[in-house]
C-alpha positions in Angstrom: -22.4 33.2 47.1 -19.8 32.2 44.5 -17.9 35.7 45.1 -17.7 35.2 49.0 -16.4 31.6 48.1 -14.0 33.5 46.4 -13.3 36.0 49.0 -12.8 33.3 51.4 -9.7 31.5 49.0 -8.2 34.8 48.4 -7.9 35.2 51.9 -10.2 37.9 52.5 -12.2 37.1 56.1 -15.5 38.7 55.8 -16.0 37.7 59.9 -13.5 36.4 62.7 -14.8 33.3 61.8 -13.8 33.2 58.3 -9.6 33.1 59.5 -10.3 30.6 62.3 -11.7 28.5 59.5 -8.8 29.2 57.1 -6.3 28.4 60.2 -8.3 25.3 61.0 -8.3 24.0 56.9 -4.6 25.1 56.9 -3.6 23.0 59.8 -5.4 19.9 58.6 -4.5 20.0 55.2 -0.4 20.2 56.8 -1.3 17.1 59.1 -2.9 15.5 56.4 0.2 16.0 54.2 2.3 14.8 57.3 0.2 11.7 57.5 0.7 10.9 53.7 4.2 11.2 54.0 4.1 8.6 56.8 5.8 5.0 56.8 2.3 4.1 57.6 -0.2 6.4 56.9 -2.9 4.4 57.8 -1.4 4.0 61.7 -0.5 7.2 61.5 -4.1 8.8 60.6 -5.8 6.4 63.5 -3.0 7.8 65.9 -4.2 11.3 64.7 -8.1 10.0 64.9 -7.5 9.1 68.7 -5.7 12.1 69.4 -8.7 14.9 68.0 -11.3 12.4 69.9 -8.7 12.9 73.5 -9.2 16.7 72.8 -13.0 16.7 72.4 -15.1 18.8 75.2 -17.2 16.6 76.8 -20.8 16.1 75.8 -22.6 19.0 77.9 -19.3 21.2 78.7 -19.3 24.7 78.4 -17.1 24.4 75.5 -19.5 21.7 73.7 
């Protein structure tokens, strides 16, 4: 397990799923940095809250 874990950091996608995760941790970990930076942060990480929660398949959809 601990060699996959470090597969994974090194950037070496054992399945398709391993990139979309990296992409996924990528892009958070820039909008989190983005939301730091903020005048607000606070505002700005309930704006980004609302927004992931507008973009949520509903409960049942194909995509759920």
């Amino acid at each position: 397990m601990e060699k996959r874990i470090e597969e994974i950091k090194n950037g070496k996608p054992k399945e398709a799923n391993d990139t979309q995760r990296q992409m996924l941790d990528a892009f958070m970990i820039n909008n989190l940095e983005a939301i730091l930076k903020e005048e607000n942060p606070e505002e700005a990480m309930k704006e980004w809250l609302a927004y992931i929660k507008e973009r949520q398949p509903e409960e049942g959809s194909y995509n759920a």
